[in-house]
N, C-alpha and C positions, 0 to 999 in steps of 0.2 A: 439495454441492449440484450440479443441472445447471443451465445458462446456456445455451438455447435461445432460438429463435424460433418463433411457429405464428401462422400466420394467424386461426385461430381465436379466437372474442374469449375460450372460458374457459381457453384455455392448452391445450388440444389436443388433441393424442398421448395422451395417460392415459387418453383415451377413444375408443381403435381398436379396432377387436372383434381382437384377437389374444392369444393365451393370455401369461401371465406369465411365463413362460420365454421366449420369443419376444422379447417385449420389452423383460426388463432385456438380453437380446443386441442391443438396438439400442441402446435409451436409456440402459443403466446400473440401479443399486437402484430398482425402485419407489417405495421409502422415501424414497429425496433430496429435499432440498428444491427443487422446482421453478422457477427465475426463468424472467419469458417476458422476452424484449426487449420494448420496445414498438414499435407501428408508425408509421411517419414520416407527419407530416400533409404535404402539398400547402399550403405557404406557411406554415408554423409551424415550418421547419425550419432555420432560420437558414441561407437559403442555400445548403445542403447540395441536392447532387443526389439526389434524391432517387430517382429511376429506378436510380439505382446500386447508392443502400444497401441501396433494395430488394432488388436484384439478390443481393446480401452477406449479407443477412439471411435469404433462401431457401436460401440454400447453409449455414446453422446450424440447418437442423430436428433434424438429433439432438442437437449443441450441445457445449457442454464440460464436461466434469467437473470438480469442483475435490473435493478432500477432504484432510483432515490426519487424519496418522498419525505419534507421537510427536514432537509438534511440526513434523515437516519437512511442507510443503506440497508437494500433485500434483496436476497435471493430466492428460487424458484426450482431444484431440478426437476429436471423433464427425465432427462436420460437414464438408466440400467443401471449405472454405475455407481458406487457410493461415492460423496461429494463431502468430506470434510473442510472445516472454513476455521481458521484463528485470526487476530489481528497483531500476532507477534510469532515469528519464528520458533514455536517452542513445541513440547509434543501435544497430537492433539488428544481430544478423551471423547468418548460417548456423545458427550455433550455439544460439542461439534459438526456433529454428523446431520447434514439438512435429512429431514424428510422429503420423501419423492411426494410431488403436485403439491407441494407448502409452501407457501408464500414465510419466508422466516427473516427475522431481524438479524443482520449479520453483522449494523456498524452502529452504535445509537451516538446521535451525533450529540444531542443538548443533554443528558444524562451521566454520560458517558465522558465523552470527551471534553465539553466544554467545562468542565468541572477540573477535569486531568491538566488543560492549556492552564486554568487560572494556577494551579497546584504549582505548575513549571517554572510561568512567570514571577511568581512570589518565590521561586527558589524553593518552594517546599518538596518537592517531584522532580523526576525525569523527563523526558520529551514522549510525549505522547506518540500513539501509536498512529500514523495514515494512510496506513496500507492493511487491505484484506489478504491473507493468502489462501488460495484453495487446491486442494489437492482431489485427484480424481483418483479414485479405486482402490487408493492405499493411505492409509494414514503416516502420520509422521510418530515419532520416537525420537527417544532422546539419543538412541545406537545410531542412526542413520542420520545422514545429512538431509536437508529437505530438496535438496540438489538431487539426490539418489533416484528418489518418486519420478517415475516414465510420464508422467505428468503431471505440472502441477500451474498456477496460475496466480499473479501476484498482481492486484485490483488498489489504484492511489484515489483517496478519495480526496481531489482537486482542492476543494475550499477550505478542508481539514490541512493540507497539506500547505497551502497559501498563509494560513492563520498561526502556522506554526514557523513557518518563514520570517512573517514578521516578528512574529515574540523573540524567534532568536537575535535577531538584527537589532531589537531593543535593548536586549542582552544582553550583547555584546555592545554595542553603545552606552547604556549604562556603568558595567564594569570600563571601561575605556576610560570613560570622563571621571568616577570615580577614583581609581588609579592614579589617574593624570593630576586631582586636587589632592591625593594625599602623600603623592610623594613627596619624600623630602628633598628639597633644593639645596643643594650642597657649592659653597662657591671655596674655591681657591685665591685667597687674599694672604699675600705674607704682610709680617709687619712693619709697622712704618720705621722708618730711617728719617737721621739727621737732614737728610734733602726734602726727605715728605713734611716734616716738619716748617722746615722753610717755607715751602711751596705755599702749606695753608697759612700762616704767619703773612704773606706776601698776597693773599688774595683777600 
């Protein structure tokens, strides 16, 4: 998909009189699926400066590219603006930071993560990560919330996210039935009397 901005209210650029060669040389496939941003209201913005974002969002007219190719996710920016990418809420660093017209690896799905899921499932590990986050024009830090950033953009990658769904459901059915075979069964029996005795004596 691209992940643009256009002032335009039907999403823009698709319709610039320029030949088709031309333009996937700016914008990327024809074919992708188009997201626009939306545009910030004047006092529906919670606050947000809004002259800024604006500012931020002019500089994403050609936008960024996301696409998946055997599982590993990549990005693409196009736009002006700097484009940092983590796959955890934390601060981001240099290293982060896409190069403009780079085609860059942002998610490595069999290296990476399937390696993280087996870790999880044997209990050796945490829950893997299946979200990209990207922030546009400002980096994150450890001072600020990643909420603060006038924009930022949170990408699930679907199959990563499904395979973690199961492992948990394993997991927790595993521990379940475990649990359930090692508790101890506790019964309340007092003990026998002169009538108990009878009874088995008589049977």
């Amino acid at each position: 998909c691209r992940l643009f901005y256009s002032s335009l209210s039907d999403g823009g650029d698709v319709l610039l009189p320029i030949g088709r060669e031309a333009f996937e040389q700016l914008f990327g496939d024809l074919h992708r699926a188009q997201i626009v941003l939306p545009t910030p209201r004047p006092g529906k913005s919670g606050g947000v400066n809004v002259a800024k974002l604006l500012e931020l969002l002019e500089a994403m007219e050609r936008g960024l590219l996301l696409d998946v190719h055997a599982g590993d996710a990549f990005a693409t920016m196009l736009g002006r603006c700097s484009v940092y990418c983590n796959d955890r809420r934390s601060a981001t660093t240099p290293l982060g930071r896409l190069a403009r017209d780079e085609r860059t690896k942002v998610y490595d799905y069999d290296c990476r993560f399937v390696p993280s899921l087996r870790d999880f499932e044997a209990g050796r590990a945490g829950c893997p990560s299946t979200e990209l986050y990207f922030t546009f024009g400002q980096t994150w830090n450890h001072g600020r919330p990643t909420e603060e950033n006038l924009l930022s953009v949170a990408v699930v990658h679907e199959t990563a996210r499904r395979l973690v769904c199961d492992a948990c459901r394993r997991r927790s059915n595993s521990n379940a039935n475990s649990n359930s075979s090692e508790r101890e069964i506790e019964l309340e029996i007092i003990d026998p009397g002169d009538d108990d005795y009878f009874v088995d004596e008589s049977e």
